[in-house]
ROKE-836938 format. One record per atom (N, C-alpha, C): residue number from 0; atom name; x negated, z, y negated. Coordinates in nm, 4 decimals. Example, Ala and Ser with C-alpha at 12.3 -4.5 7.8 and 13.67 -1.06 7.14 Angstrom:
<drenkol:0	gufi:N	X:-1.3190	Z:0.7800	Y:0.5690>
<drenkol:0	gufi:CA	X:-1.2300	Z:0.7800	Y:0.4500>
<drenkol:0	gufi:C	X:-1.3200	Z:0.7800	Y:0.3300>
<drenkol:1	gufi:N	X:-1.2850	Z:0.7080	Y:0.2250>
<drenkol:1	gufi:CA	X:-1.3670	Z:0.7140	Y:0.1060>
<drenkol:1	gufi:C	X:-1.2900	Z:0.7870	Y:-0.0030>
//
This chain:
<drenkol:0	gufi:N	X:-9.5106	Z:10.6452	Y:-8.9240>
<drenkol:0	gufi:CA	X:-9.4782	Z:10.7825	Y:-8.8906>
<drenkol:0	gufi:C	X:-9.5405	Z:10.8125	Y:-8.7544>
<drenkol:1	gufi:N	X:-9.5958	Z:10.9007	Y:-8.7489>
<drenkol:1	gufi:CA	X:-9.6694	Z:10.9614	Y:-8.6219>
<drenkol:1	gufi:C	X:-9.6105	Z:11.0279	Y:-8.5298>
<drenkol:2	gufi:N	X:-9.4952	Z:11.0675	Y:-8.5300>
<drenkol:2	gufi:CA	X:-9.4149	Z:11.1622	Y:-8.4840>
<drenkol:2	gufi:C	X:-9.2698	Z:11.1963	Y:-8.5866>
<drenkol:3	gufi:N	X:-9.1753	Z:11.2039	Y:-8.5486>
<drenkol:3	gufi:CA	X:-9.0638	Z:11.2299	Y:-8.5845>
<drenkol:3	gufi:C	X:-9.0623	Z:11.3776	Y:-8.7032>
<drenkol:4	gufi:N	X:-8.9895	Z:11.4005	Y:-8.7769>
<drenkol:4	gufi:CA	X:-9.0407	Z:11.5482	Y:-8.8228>
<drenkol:4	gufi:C	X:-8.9294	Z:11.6665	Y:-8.7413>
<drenkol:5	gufi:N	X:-8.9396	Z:11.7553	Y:-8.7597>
<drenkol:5	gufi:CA	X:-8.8583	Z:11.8742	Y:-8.7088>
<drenkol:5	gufi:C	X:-8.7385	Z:11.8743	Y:-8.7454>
<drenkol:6	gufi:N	X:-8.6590	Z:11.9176	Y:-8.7155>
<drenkol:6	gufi:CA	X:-8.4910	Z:11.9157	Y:-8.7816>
<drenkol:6	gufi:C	X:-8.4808	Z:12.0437	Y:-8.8510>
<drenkol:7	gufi:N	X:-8.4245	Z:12.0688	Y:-8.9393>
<drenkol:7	gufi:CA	X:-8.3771	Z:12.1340	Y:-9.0179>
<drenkol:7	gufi:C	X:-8.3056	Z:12.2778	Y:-8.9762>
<drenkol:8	gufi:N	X:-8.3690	Z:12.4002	Y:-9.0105>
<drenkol:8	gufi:CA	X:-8.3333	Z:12.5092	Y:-8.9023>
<drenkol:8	gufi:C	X:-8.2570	Z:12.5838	Y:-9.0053>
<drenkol:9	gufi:N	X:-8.2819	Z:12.5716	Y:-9.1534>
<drenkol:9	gufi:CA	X:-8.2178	Z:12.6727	Y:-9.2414>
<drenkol:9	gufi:C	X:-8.2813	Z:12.5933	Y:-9.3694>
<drenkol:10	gufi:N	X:-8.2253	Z:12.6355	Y:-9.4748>
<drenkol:10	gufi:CA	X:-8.2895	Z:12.6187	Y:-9.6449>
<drenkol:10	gufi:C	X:-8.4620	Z:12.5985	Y:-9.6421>
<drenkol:11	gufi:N	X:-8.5249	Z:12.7073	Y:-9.5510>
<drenkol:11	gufi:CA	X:-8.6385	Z:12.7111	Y:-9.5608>
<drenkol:11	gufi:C	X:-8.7386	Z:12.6507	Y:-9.4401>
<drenkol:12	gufi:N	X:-8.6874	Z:12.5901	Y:-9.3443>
<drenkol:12	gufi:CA	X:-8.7582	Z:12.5638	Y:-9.2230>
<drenkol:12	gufi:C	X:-8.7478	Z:12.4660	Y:-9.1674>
<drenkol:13	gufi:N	X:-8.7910	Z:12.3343	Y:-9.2217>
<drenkol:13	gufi:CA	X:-8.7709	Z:12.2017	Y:-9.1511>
<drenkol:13	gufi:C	X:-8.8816	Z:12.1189	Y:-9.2009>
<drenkol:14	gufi:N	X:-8.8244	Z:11.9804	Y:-9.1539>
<drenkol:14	gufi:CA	X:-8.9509	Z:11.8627	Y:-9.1939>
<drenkol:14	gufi:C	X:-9.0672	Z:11.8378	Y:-9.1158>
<drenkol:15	gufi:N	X:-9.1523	Z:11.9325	Y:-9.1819>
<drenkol:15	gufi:CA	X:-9.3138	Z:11.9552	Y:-9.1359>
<drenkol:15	gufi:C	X:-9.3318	Z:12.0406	Y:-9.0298>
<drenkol:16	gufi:N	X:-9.4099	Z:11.9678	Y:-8.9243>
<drenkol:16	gufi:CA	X:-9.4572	Z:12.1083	Y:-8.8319>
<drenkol:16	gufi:C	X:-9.5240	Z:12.1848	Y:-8.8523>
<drenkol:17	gufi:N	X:-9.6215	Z:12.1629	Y:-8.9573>
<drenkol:17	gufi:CA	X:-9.7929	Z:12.2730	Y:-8.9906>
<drenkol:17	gufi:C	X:-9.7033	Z:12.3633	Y:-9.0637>
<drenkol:18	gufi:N	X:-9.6159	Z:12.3132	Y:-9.1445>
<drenkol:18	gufi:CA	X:-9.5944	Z:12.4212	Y:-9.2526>
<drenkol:18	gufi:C	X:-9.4559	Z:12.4202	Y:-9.2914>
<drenkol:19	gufi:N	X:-9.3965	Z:12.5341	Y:-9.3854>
<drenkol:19	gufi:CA	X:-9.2886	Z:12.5286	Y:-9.4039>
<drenkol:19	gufi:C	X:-9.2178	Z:12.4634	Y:-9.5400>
<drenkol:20	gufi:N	X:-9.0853	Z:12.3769	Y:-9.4916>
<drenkol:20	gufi:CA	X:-9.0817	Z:12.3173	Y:-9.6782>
<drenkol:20	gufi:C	X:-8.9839	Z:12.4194	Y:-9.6451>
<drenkol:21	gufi:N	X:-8.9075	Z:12.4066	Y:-9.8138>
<drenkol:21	gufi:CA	X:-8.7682	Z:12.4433	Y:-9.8245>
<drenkol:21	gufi:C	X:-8.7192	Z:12.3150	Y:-9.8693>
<drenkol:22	gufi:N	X:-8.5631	Z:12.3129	Y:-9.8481>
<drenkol:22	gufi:CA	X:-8.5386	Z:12.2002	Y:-9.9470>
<drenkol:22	gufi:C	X:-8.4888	Z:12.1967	Y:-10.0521>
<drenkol:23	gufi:N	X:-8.5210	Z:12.2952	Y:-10.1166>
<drenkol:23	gufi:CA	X:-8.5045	Z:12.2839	Y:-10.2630>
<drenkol:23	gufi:C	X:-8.6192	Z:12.3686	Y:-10.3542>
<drenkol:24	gufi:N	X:-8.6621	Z:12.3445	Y:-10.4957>
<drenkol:24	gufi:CA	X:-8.7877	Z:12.4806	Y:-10.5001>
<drenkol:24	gufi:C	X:-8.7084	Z:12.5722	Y:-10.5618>
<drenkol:25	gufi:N	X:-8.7173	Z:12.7371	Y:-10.4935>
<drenkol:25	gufi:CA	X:-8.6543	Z:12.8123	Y:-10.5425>
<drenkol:25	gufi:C	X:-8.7646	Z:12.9345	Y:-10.5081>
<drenkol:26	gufi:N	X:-8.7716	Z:12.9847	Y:-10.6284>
<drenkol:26	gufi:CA	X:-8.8878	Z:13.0721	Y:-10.6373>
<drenkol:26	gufi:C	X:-8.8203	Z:13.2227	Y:-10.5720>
<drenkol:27	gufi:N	X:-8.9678	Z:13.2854	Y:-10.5305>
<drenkol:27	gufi:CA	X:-8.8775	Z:13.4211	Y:-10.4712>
<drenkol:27	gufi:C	X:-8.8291	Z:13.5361	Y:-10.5476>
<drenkol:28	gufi:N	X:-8.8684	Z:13.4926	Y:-10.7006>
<drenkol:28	gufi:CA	X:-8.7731	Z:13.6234	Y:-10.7828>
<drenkol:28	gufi:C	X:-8.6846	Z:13.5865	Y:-10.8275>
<drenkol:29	gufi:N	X:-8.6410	Z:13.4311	Y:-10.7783>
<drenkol:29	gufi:CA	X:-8.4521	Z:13.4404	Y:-10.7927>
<drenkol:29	gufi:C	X:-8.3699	Z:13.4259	Y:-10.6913>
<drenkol:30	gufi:N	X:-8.3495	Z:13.5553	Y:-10.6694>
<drenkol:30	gufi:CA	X:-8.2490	Z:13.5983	Y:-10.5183>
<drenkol:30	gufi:C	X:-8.1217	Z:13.5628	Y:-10.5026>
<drenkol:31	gufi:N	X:-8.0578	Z:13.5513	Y:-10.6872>
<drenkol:31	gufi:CA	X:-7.9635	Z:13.4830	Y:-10.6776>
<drenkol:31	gufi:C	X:-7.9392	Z:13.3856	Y:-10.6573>
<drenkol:32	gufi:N	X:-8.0185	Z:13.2905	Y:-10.6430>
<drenkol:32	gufi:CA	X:-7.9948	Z:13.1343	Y:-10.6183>
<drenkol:32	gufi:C	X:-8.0235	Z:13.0957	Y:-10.4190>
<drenkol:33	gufi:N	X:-8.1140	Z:13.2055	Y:-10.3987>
<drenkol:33	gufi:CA	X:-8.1398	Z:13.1969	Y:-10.2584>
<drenkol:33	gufi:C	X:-8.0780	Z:13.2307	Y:-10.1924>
<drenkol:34	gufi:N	X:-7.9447	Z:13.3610	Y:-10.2237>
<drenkol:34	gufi:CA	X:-7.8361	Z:13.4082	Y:-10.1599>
<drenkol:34	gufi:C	X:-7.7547	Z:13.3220	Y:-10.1720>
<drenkol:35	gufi:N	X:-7.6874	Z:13.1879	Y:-10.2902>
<drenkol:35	gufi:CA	X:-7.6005	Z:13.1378	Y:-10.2554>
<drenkol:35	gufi:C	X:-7.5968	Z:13.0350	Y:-10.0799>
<drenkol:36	gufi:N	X:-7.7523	Z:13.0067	Y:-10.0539>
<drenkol:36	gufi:CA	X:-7.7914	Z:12.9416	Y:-9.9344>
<drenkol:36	gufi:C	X:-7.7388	Z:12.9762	Y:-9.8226>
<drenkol:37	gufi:N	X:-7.7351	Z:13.1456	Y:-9.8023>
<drenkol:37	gufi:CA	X:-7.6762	Z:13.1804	Y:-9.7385>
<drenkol:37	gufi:C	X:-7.5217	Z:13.2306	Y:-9.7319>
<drenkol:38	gufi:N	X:-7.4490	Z:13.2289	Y:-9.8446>
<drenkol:38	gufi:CA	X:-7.3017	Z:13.2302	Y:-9.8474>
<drenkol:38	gufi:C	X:-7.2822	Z:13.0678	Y:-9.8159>
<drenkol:39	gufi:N	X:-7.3033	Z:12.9834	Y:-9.8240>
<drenkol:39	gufi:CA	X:-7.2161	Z:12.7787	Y:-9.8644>
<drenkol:39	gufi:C	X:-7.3184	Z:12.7427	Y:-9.7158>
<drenkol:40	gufi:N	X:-7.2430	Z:12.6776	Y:-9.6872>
<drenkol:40	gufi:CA	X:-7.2382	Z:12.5870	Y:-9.5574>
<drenkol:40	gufi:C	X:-7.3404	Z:12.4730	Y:-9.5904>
<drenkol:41	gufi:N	X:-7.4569	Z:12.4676	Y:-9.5524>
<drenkol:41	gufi:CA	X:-7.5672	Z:12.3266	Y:-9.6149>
<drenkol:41	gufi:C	X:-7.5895	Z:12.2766	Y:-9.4913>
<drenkol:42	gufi:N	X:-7.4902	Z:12.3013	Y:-9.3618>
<drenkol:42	gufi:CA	X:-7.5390	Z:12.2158	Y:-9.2815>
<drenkol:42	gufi:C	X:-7.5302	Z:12.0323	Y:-9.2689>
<drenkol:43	gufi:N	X:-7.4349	Z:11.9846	Y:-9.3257>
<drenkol:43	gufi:CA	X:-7.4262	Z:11.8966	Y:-9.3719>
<drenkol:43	gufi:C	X:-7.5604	Z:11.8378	Y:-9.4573>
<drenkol:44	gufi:N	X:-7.6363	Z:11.8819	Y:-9.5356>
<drenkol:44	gufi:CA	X:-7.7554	Z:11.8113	Y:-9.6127>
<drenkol:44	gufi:C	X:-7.7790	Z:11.8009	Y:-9.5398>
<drenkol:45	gufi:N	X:-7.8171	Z:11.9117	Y:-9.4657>
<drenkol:45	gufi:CA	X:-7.9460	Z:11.9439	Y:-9.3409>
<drenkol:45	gufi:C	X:-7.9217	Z:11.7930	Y:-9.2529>
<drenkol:46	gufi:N	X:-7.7960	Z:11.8173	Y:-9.1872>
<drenkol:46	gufi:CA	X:-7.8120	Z:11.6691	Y:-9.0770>
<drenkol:46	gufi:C	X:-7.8505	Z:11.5584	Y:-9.1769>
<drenkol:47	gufi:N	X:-7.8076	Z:11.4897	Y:-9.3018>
<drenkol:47	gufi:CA	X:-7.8610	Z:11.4011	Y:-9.3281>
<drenkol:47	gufi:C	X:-7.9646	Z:11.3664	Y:-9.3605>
<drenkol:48	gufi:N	X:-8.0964	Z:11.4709	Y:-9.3894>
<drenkol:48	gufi:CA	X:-8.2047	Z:11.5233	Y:-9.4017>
<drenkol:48	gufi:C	X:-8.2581	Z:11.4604	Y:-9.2787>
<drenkol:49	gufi:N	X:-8.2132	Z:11.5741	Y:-9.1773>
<drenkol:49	gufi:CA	X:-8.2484	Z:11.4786	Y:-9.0437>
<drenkol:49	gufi:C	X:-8.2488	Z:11.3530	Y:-9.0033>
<drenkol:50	gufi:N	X:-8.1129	Z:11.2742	Y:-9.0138>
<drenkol:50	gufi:CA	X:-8.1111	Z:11.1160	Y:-8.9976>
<drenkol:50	gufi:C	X:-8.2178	Z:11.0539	Y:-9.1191>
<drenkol:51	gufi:N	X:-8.2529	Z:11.1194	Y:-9.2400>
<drenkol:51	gufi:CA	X:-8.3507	Z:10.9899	Y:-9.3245>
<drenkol:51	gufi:C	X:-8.4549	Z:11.0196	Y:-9.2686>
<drenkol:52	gufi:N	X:-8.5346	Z:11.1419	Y:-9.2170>
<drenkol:52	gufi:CA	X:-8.5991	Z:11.1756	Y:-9.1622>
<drenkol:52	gufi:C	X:-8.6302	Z:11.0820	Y:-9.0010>
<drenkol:53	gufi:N	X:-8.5929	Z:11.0315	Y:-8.9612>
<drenkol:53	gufi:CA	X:-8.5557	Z:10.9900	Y:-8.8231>
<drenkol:53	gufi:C	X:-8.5834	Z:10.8442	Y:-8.8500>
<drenkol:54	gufi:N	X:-8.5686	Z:10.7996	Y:-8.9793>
<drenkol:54	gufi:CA	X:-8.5664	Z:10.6444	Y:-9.0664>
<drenkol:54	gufi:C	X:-8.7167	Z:10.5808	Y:-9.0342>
<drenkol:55	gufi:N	X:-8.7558	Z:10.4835	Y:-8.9411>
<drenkol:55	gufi:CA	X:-8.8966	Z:10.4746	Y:-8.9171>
<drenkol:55	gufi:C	X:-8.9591	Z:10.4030	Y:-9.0620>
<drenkol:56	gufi:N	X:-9.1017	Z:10.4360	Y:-9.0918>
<drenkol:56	gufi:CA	X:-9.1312	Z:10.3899	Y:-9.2199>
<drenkol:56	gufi:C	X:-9.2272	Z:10.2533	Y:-9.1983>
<drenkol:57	gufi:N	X:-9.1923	Z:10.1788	Y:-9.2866>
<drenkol:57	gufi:CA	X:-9.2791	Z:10.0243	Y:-9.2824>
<drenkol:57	gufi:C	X:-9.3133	Z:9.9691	Y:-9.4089>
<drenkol:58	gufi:N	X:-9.4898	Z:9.9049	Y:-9.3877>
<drenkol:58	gufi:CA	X:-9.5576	Z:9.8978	Y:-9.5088>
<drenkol:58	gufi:C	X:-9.5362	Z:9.7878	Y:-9.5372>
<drenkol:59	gufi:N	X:-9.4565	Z:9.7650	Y:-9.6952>
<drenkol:59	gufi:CA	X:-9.4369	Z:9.6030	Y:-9.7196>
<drenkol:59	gufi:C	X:-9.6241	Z:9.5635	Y:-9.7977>
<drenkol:60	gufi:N	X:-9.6818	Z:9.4732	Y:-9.6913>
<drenkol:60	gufi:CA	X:-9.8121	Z:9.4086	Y:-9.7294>
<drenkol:60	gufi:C	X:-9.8036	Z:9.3204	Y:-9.8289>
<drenkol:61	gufi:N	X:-9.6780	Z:9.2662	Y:-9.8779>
<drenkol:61	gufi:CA	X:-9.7012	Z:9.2306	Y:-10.0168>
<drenkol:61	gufi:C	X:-9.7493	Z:9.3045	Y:-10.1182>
<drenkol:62	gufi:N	X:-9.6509	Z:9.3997	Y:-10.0974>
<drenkol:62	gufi:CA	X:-9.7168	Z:9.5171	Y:-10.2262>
<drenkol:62	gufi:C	X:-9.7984	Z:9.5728	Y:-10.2114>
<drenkol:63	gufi:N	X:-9.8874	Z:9.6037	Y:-10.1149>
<drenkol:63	gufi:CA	X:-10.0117	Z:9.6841	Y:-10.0479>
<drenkol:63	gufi:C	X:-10.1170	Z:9.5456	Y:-10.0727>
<drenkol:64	gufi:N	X:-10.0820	Z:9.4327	Y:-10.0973>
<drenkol:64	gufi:CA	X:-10.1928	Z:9.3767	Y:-10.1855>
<drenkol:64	gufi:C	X:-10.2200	Z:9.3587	Y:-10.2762>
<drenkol:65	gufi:N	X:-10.0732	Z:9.3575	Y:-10.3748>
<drenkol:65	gufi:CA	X:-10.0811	Z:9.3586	Y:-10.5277>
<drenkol:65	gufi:C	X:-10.1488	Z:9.5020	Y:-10.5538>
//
């Protein structure tokens, strides 16, 4: 990992710095599913999002030779 990723600002704004994920795919002509995001409390994913995020990554060279 090169850098840590961003923390989690909302449904649609975390992870990546260049660009934006969401964390879930929810297309923009269903409003109903994107409004529940904003009624329910997801801060909870969000932090744990953050802590796996935070998880440093390591290459097992066994399997990178098989």
């Amino acid at each position: 990992m090169i850098y840590t990723p961003m923390p989690w600002k909302n449904f649609k704004i975390g992870s990546y710095w260049l660009r934006q994920t969401p964390i879930s795919k929810i297309y923009a002509e269903h409003k109903e599913a994107s409004s529940l995001y904003e009624y329910n409390d997801v801060s909870t994913p969000m932090k744990v999002l953050d802590l796996l995020g935070q998880v440093p990554w390591r290459i097992n060279k066994k399997v990178l030779d098989v």
